[in-house]
C-alpha positions in Angstrom: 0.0 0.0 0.0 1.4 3.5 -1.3 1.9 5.9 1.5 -1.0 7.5 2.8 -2.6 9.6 6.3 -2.5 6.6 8.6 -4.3 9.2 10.9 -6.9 10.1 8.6 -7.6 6.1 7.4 -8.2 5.5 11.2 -10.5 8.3 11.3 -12.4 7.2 8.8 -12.7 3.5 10.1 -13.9 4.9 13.0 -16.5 7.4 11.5 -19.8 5.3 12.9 -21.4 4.6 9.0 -18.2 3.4 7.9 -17.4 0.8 10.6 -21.2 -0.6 10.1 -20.4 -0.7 5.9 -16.9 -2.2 7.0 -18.5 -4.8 9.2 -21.3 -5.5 6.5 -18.2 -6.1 3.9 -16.4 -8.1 6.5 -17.9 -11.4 4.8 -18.1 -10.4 1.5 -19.3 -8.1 -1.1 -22.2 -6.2 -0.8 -24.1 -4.0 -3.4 -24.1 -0.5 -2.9 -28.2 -0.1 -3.0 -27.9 -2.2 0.2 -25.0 -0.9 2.2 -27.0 2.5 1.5 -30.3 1.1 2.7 -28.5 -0.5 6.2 -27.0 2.7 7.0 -29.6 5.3 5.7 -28.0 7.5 2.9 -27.7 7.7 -0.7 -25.4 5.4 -2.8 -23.5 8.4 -3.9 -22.4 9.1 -0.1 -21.5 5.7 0.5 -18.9 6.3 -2.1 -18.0 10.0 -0.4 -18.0 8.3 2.8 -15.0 5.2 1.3 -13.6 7.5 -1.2 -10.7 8.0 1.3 -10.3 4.0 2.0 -10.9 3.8 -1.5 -8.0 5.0 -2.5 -5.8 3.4 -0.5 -6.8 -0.2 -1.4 -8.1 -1.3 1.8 -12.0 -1.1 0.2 -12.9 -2.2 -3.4 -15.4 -1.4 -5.7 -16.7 -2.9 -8.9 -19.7 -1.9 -10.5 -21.7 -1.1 -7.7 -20.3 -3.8 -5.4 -17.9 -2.9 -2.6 -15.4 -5.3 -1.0 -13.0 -5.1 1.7 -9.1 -6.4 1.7 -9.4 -8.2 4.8 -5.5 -8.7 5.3 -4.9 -4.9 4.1 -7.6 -3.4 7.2 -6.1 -6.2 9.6 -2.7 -4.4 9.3 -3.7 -1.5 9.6 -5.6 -2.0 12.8 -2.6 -3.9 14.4 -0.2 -1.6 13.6 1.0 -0.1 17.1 1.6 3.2 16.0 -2.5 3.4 15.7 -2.9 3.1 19.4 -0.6 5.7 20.6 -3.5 8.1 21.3 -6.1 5.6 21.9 -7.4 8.1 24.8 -7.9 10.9 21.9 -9.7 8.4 19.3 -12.2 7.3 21.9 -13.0 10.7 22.9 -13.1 11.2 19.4 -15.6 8.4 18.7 -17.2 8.8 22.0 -18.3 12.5 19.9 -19.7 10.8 17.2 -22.0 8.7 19.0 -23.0 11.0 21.3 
């Protein structure tokens, strides 16, 4: 994977719509009419909302089906540089939800 804002992929993950569209692709592809249904929004912002993880390989899409590379998220999420500030992100996603 080309260099990109590990802070800003980690921000996304944890954006609440995404992690439910992440968790949906999680076992397999799913069209994009559905993943829009399960999380309320237009097709067009479930692109906007992966256009980021898009980019940087870790989602697919073909047609109108999205995919996820597995091993690609996995390594990201391992990596220990991620939880430096784990205080910060769950503040951050404690915002979100609240």
């Amino acid at each position: 994977m080309a260099e990109y804002d590990k802070e800003k992929i980690i921000e996304r993950i944890f954006d609440p719509n995404v992690s439910v569209v992440l968790a949906e692709l999680e076992n397999g592809g799913k069209e994009s009419a559905y993943l829009a249904e399960k999380i309320g929004v237009s097709e067009d912002e479930i692109k906007n909302r992966l256009a980021y993880l898009i980019d940087c390989s870790l989602v697919k899409i073909e047609s109108t089906v999205y995919s996820v590379d597995t091993d690609k998220l996995a390594k990201v999420m391992e990596s220990d540089e991620n939880y430096e500030n784990v205080m910060d992100g769950l503040t951050k996603l404690d915002s979100y939800l609240n």
